[in-house]
N, C-alpha and C positions, 0 to 999 in steps of 0.2 A: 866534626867530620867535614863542614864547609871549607873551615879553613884554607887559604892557600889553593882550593879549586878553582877551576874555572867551568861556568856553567854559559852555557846558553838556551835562553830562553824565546820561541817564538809565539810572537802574541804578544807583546814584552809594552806595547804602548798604553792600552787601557787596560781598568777594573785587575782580575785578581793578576794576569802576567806582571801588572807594573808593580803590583805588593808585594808580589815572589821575588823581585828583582830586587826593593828595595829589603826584602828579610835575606836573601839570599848575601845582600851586601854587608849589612850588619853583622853576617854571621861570618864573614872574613871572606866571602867567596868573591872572584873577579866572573863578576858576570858581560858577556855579548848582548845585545839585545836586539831579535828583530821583530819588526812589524814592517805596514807598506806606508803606514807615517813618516817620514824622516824626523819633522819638525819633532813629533812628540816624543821618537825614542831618544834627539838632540835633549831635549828640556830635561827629563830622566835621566842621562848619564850627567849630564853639569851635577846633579844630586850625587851624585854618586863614586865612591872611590876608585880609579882606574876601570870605569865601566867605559864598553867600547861598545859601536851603535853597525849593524850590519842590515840595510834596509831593503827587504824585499817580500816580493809575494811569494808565498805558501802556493799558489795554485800553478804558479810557473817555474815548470823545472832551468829555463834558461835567465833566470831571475835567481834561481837559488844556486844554479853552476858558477856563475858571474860575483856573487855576493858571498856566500854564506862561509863564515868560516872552516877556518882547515880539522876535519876532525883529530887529527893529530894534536894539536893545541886545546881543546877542549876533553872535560871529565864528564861532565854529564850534558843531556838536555832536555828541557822541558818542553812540552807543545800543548801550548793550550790557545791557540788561533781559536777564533770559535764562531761561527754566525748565525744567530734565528730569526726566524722570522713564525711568529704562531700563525698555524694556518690549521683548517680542517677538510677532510678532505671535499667536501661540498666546494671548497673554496681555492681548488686547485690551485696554485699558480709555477706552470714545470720552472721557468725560469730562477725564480728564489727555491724551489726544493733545491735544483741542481747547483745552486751555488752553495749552499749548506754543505752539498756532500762534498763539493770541490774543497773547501774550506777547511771543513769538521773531517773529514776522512781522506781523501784526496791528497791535499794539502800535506797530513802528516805522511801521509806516503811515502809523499817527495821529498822530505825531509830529513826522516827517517834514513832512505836509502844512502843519504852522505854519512849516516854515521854508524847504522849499524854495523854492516861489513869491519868498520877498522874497529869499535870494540871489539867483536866476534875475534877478528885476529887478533889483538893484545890482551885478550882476555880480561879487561879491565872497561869499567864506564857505567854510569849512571844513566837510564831511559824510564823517563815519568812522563804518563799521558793523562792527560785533564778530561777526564769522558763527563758524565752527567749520570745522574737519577735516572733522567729521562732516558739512558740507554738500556735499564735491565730490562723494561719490557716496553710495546706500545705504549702512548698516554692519547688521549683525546685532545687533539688540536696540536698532534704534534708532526703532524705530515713533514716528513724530509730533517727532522731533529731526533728525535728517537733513534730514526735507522739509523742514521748517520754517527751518532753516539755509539749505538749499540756496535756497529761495525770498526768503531775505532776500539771498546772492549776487548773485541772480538781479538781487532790487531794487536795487543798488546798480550793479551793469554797465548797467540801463538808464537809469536818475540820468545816470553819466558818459556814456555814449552821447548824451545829449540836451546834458550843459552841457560835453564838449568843446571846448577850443578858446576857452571862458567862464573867469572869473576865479575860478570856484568848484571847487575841490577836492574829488573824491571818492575814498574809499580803502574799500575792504573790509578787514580782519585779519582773520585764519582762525587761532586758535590750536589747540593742541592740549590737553593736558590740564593744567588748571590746581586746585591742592590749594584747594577749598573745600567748602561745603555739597550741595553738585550732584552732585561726582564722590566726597564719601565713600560716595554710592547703591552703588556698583558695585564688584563681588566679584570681577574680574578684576585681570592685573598694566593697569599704566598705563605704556608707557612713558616716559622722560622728563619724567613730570609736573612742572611748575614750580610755582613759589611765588606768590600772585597779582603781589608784589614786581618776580617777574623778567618776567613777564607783560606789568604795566605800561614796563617796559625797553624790553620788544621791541616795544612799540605804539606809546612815544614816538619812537622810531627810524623805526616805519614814517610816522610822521604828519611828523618832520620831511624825510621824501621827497618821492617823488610819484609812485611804483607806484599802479596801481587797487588791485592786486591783492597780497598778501602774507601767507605762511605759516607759520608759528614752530611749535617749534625746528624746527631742520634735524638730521642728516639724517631726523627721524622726519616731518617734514611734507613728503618727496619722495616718501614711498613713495605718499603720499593725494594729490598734485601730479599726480604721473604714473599711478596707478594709476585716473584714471579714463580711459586710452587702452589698456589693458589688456583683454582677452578680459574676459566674467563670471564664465567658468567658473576661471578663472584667480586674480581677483580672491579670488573669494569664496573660493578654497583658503587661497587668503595670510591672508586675513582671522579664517578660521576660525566659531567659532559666539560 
């Protein structure tokens, strides 16, 4: 189903975007790639067969008007831009929550708004959003990642709710913890952490579906599945600090 498409991907420099890019290539697909690296998305396409490198920031729409390719030219695309930083709220800091949302939600926004529109009109296109665990419900120490997760959910149930039934594809992915830059932040156990490797696995699996919705691995992605129909007082025991 790859074959012969062309995807682009933002986020496309580090951990799982660069694995998507390079499964999505194996799998015959002419991938774009952005991030606000140049060098790194340069280094990635030399890997790569007929990959092309479109470098810009997610948070500036005058950086993604100037850059981003022609939705016309493109089948699908993925956003998995993504920033955390752990915090609680004892430990405020507005400056990093607000870059999370600019990032994590924000970001796809502005992204987003280049290509939905022309699917919606050719009735055709692939739209996959890389949310997190951490968006089904609150977690502890998750100031400004959660929401921000949860809100991109959010954005993506209402995408399909509108092109239902339309020839355009929407999927969320909700992974769990994947070993890169992001999560060596954090001083607790992880469980089940994956490799960005296996990461991208489980994403090209849910993209050749067609669930909206979908949670990796199992069983550590049921407890966060079901745990938001779960009491709070309950929850937040399981969960802990």
């Amino acid at each position: 189903m790859f074959n012969g498409k062309t995807y682009w991907i933002v986020g496309a420099s580090e951990g799982l975007g660069r694995e998507l890019a390079r499964a999505l290539s194996t799998a015959g697909a002419r991938v774009i790639l952005s991030a606000r690296s140049e060098d790194r998305l340069r280094d990635l396409a030399d890997e790569l067969t007929g990959a092309e490198i479109a470098p810009l920031d997610a948070t500036d729409r005058d950086s993604i008007i100037a850059n981003a390719p022609d939705a016309a030219e493109i089948d699908g695309i993925i956003y998995c831009a993504g920033v955390y930083d752990p915090m609680r709220a004892q430990d405020w800091d507005a400056d990093k929550v607000a870059l999370m949302f600019d990032v994590n939600l924000r970001g796809a926004v502005n992204v987003l708004g280049r290509v939905v529109p022309a699917f919606a009109k050719r009735d055709s296109g692939h739209i996959v959003l890389i949310g997190s665990l951490a968006g089904y419900r609150g977690l502890p120490g998750s100031i400004g990642y959660s929401a921000s997760k949860s809100g991109l959910i959010a954005l993506g149930e209402s995408i399909y709710a509108d092109l239902r039934g339309s020839g355009v594809k929407v999927q969320v992915a909700s992974p769990g913890f994947i070993k890169t830059r992001l999560t060596d932040k954090n001083d607790f156990d992880m469980p089940q952490i994956m490799t960005p490797e296996d990461a991208a696995d489980h994403v090209m699996r849910i993209m050749r579906g067609g669930a909206l919705h979908a949670s990796f691995p199992r069983p550590f992605s049921w407890f966060f599945k079901w745990g938001r129909f779960l009491p709070a007082g309950l929850f937040y025991r399981l969960t802990g600090k």
